[in-house]
N, C-alpha and C positions, 0 to 999 in steps of 0.2 A: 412548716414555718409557723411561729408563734402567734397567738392574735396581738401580744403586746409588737412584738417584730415587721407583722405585717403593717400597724398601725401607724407606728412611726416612720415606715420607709413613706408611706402616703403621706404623710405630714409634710416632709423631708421634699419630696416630688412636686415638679413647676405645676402651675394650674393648667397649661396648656397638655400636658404628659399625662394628667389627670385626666383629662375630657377622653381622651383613647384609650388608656392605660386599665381605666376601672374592671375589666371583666378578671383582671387577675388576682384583683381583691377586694371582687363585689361580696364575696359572704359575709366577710369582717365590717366591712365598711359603710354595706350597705345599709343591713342592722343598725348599727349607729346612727345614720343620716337621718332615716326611716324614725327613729325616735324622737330628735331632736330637731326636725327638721317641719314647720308646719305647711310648708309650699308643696309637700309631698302630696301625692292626689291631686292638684288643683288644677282646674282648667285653663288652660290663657287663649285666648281670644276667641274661645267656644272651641278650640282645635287640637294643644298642644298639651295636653297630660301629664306631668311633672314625675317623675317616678323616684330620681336619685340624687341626692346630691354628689355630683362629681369633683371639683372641684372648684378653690375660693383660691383670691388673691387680690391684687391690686385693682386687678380692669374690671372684677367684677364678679360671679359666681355662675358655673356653669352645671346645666343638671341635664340628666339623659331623659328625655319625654319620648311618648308616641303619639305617631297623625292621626288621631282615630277617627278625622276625615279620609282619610286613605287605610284604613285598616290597621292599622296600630303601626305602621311604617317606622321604625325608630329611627331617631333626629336628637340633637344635642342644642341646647336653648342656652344662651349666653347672656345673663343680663349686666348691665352696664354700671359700672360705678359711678353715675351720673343719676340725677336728676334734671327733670328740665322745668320744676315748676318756675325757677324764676328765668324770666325773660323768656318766656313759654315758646312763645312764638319764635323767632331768634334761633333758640336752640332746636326746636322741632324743625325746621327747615335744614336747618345743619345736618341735622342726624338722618332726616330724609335723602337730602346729598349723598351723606358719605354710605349709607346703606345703600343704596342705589346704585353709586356707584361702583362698591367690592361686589355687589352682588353679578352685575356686570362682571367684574374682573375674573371673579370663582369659573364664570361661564366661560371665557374666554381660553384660561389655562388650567389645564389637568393640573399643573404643580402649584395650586392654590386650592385650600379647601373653598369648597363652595359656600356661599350664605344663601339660604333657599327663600328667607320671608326675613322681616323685620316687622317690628311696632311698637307702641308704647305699652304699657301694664295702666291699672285702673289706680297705680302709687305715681302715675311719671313718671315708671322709669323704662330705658331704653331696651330692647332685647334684638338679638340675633337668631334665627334659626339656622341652624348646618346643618351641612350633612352629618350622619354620625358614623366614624370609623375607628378601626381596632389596628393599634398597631403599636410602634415604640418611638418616643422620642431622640432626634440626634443625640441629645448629653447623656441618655443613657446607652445609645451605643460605643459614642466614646467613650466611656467609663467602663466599658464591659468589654471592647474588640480595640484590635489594632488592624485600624484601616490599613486593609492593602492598597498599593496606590490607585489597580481598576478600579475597585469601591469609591475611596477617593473621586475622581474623574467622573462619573457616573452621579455621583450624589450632588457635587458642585454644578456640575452641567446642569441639571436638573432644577437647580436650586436657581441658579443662572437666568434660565429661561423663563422661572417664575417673572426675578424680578425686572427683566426684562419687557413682559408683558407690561408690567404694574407701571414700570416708568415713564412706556412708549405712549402710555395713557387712553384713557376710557373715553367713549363719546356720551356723554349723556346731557339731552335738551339740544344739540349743536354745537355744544362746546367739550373741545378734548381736556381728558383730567388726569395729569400726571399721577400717579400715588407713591409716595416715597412711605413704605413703612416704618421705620422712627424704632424698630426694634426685632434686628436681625441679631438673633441669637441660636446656638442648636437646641434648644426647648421650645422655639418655636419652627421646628421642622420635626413634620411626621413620618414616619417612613414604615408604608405599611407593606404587604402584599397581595399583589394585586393580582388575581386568578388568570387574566391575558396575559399583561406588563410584564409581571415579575415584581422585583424589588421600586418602587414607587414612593417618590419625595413631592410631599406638600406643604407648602408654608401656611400657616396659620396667622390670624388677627391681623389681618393689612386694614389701615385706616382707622383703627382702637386708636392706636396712641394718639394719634392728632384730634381724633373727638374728645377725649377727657383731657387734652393739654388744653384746649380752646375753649373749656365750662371755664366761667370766672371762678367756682366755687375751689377748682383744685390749680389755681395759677401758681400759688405758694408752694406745690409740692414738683419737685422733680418726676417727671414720665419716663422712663426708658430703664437699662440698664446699664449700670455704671459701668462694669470693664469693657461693653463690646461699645459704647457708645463715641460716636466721633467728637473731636477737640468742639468744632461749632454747635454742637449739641447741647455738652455742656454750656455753652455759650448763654442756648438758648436762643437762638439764630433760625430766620426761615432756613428752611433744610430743601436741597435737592438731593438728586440719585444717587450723589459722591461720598453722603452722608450714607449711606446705606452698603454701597462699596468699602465703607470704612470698616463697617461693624462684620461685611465678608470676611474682609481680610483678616480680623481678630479670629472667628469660626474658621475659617481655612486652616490656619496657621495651630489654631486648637484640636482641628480632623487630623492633623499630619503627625500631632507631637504628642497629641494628649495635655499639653502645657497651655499655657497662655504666656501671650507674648507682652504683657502688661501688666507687672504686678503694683498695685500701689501697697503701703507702706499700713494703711489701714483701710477699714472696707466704709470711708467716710467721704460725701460727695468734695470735699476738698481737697483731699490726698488724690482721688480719683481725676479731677480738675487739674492739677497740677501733672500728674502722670499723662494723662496724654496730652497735655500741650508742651510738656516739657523733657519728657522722657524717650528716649530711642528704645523702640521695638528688640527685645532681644533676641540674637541670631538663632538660626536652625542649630547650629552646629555647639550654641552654646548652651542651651535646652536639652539637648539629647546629642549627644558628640559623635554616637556611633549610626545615626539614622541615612542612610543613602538616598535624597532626595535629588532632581533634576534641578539645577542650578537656574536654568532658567524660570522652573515653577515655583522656586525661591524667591526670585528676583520679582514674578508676581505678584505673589501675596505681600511682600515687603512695598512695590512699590502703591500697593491698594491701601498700606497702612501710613504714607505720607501723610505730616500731621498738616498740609496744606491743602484742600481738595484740587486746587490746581495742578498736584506734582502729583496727582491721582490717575487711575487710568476713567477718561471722563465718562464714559458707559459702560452698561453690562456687557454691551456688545462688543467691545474691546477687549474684555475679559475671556467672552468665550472664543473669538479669535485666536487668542492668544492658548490657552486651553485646547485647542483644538492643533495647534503646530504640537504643539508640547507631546499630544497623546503619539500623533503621528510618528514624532521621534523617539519618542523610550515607553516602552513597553514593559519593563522587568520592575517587577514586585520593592517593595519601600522592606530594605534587609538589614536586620543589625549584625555586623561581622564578626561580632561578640560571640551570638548564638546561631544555632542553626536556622537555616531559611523559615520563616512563618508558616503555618500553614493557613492558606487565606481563609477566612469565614463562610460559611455557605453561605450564599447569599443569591436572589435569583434579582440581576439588577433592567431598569428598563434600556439600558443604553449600553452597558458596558457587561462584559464576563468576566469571574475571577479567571486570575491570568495562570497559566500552568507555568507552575514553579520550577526554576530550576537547579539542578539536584545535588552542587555545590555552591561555596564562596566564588569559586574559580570561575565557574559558570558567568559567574553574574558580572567578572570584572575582565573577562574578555572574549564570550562570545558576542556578535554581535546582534544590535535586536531583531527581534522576527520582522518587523515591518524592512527592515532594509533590504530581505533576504527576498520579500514578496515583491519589492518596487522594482526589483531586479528580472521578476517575470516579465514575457512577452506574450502577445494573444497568438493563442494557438492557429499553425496555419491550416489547419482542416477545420478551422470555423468563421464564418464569415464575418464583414467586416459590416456586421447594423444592428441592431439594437436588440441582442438579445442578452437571455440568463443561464448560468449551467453551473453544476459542482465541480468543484474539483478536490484532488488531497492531493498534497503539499507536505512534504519531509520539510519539517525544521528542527534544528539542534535533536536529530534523532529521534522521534518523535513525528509521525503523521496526523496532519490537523485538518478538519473539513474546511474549504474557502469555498463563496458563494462568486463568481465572474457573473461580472454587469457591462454591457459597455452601452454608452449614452452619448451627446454631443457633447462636448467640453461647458458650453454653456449651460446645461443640466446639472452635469457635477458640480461645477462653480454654485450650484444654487443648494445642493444638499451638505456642505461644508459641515453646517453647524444643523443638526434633523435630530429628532425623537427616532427611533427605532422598535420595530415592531416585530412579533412574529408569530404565526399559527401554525401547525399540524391539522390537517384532515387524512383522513383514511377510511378507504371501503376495500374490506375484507373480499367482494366476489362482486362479479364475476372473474374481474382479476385483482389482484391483489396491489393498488395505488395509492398513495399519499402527496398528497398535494401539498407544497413548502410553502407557505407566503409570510414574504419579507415585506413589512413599507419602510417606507421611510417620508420622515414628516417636517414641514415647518411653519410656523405660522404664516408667514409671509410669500412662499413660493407651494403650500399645499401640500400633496401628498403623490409621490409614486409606488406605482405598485410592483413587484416582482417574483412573480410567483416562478415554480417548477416544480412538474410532474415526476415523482420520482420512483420508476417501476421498483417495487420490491421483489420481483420476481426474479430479477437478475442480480450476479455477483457484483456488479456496481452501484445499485440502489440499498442491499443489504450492505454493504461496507458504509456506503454513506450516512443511511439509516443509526448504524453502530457508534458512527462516529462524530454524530453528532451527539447524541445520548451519552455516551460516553464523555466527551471532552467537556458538554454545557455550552459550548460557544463556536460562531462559525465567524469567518473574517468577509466581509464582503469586498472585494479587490473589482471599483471602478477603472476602465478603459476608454478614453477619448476615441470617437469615430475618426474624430481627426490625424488623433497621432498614435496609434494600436502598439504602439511597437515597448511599450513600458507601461505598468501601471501608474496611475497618475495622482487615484488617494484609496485610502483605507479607512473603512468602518466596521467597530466589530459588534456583533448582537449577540447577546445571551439567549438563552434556552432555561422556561420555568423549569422548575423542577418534576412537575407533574409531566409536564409532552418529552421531558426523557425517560422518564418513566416508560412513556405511551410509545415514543419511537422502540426502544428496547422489544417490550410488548409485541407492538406490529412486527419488527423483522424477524421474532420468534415463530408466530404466528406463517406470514408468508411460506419462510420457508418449509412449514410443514406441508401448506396447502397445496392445494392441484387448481392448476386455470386450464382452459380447453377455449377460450374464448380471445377475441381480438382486444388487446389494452386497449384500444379506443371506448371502447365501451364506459369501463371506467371513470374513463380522464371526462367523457360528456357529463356524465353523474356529477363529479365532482366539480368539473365546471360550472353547470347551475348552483351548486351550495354555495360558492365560491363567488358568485355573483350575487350570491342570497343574503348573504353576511357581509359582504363590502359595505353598506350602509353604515351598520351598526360597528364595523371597528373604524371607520373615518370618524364616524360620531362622537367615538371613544376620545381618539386622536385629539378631536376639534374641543374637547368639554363642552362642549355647547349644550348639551344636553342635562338638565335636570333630574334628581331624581322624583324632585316632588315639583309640583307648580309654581314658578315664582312669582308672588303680588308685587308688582312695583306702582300698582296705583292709589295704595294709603298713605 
């Protein structure tokens, strides 16, 4: 790639796709910055060392530093399009608030970047400190991949759950604090990978826009983005959650089609005004005519993009409810009947697996889905009826799939409907040869359960499992009621990184060559202690509660 080539796509690229984006063309770029750039080297606050300019734009300019109170820790320092010399005080409280606030929120939800410090500069002006992370922004995934619908479901869930946290609100001082972010757009969704998770969505700059709409200095300039932004927006209207669910529904509808469901006529805040107070969303069908979308997740996104927030769905949490039937019921890939089935993206996601395609037209328009095929199982009767885990495989549409059996109280399941999904590999080579499976599953609200199983590889049923998880990237978790055993009741499916299929492949290689002379118990204790060793630190994960670097919230 050329240096003129690479220069102009970084031109071209949101400031937020920047902040992550730069290690792909730090040689070219950084050069440059490096030159013209005199903040480079400088200290901020005795702590944060200024190295790169990463990105510039509206909200303000963001450069890569390290903590060399922490050992050169690399962090990404955000400053603000703000000043607060006038009305010093006023605005310094403010910006104390809403820093405070997000920094709280970062903690709270993994699918938020985190903001680790905040303060002013020795100019007034405001800054953030993040985390610093490497990965791709949504708008350039849609511009480069055709979401399958897994992906889809996986990313939106995700995205969901963010702003769900952010809406349900922060406690800070006593008082709980909604945060509507004011600019839901796919460039501000990062999507990195994550060496546990897999595939992992963070939303970016929650509480920017409402800090620089509320400086008197910038009241005259419009904040936001024009196509994803809701009709009261434009307004210029206090904003709730609904406001945010608007600007979903534009992204949703943009993950699905590639299109946008709102063109105005020029890219001018008046055309733009008029187009969404006055223009009907156009249909799926009339965007891309050949796209096999679930009618009902149609009838979602369309009815998030009501230009009255009341004929909106009024929470996130509606959203994901809904989201959540939907998955349950169709399972097969987003097909144009034009051409041949897609072949899905690799992708290692935290919630969802690419879904195994199948292998015609015909397929897709009358077998029926895998989940109906699984609700149709009963709990086995050589296993008892309490709250245990075990694998199984499962022929579907010709084709054998690993499925994970749970059974819980009915009141349990009811409570992991809508959960984060997790999952690890361990494995000890000798005395015998064991891998330990652990599933969680998580929500903010009802916690974490765990469900692990030992899975000997010494036997023909642990090496086929092994295989088949590796192999397929995804296992189906099929809940059972203590209550009512006799049907499964719901379905969650979990992906597999690419690295532990890897490692699964590996181990059943391995196993089978090796010799044990010894009791599996032996093992399964070993790994039991690890397994209790580590629970800390993947709830931790789970919870983001945790920091990478210390957070000041007393300047």
């Amino acid at each position: 790639m050329s240096l003129e080539t690479n220069s102009r796509q970084i031109k071209n690229a949101s400031l937020n796709a920047l902040i992550f984006l730069h290690t792909y063309n730090q040689s070219a770029f950084g050069v440059e910055c490096f030159m013209s750039d005199p903040n480079i080297g400088r200290l901020l606050g005795k702590r944060y060392q200024l190295q790169e300019l990463i990105g510039t734009g509206a909200m303000g300019r963001v450069y890569r530093a390290k903590d060399i109170l922490l050992g050169g820790v690399p962090v990404a320092v955000k400053f603000l399009a703000l000043s607060i010399q006038n009305e010093k005080m006023r605005l310094q409280e403010r910006f104390e608030r809403e820093a405070k606030t997000c920094a709280l929120l970062g903690q709270k939800s993994i699918h938020i970047v985190r903001v680790m410090d905040y303060g002013v500069d020795e100019n007034n002006t405001p800054f953030y400190v993040m985390e610093y992370l490497q990965g791709h922004s949504l708008s350039q995934i849609i511009r480069q991949h055709h979401l399958a619908l897994p992906r889809f479901f996986s990313m939106v869930r995700q995205i969901s759950l963010g702003l769900q946290c952010a809406h349900d609100g922060i406690p800070v001082d006593g008082t709980i604090y909604p945060i509507i972010h004011r600019d839901i757009k796919p460039s501000n969704m990062l999507v990195i990978q994550d060496s546990s998770f897999g595939e992992l969505v963070k939303i970016l700059d929650f509480g920017i826009a409402k800090l620089l709409q509320g400086n008197k200095d910038q009241t005259k300039f419009y904040l936001g983005t024009l196509a994803y932004s809701s009709p009261e927006q434009m307004e210029g209207k206090e904003l709730d959650n609904r406001s945010d669910i608007y600007s979903l529904g534009v992204m949703m509808f943009e993950m699905l089609t590639g299109k946008m469901p709102l063109v105005a006529p020029t890219h001018s805040f008046g055309a733009w005004y008029k187009t969404h107070h006055s223009v009907e969303p156009r249909s799926f069908t009339e965007v891309h005519p050949g796209l096999q979308i679930p009618q009902e997740l149609q009838n979602l996104v369309m009815s998030c993009l009501a230009k009255a927030p009341s004929d909106r769905p009024q929470t996130v949490s509606d959203i994901l409810k809904v989201l959540e039937s939907i998955e349950q019921n169709y399972r097969s890939p987003i097909v144009l009947p034009s051409n041949p089935a897609p072949k899905p993206v690799a992708s290692r996601s935290l919630t969802m697996p690419v879904e195994v395609q199948p292998k015609t037209k015909a397929d897709v328009q009358v077998l029926p889905s895998n989940d109906d095929i699984l609700r149709s199982v009963s709990w086995p009767d050589n296993k008892p009826i309490a709250d245990i885990v075990f694998p199984q495989k499962i022929r579907l549409h010709n084709e054998v799939v690993p499925t994970l059996w749970v059974m819980l109280p009915q009141r349990e399941i009811i409570k992991r409907f809508a959960c984060d999904r997790y999952n690890q590999f361990l494995f000890l080579p000798a005395p015998h040869p064991m891998a330990l499976w652990i599933t969680v599953i998580y929500n903010r609200k009802h916690g974490v359960k765990w469900l692990p199983y030992y899975l000997d590889l010494k036997t023909t049923f642990g090496q086929e499992i092994a295989r088949l998880l590796a192999n397929t990237g995804y296992y189906r978790l099929l809940f059972f009621a203590r209550e009512v055993p006799s049907r499964c009741s719901h379905i969650l499916l979990c992906s597999i990184a690419t690295a532990q299929r890897q490692n699964l492949e590996q181990w059943a290689k391995e196993s089978q060559i090796s010799a044990s002379s010894v009791d599996p118990q032996l093992s399964k204790n070993v790994l039991k202690s690890e397994y209790e060793r580590i629970k800390p630190q993947i709830l931790s994960k789970l919870e983001a509660m945790a920091t990478d670097i210390p957070l000041d919230l007393s300047s």
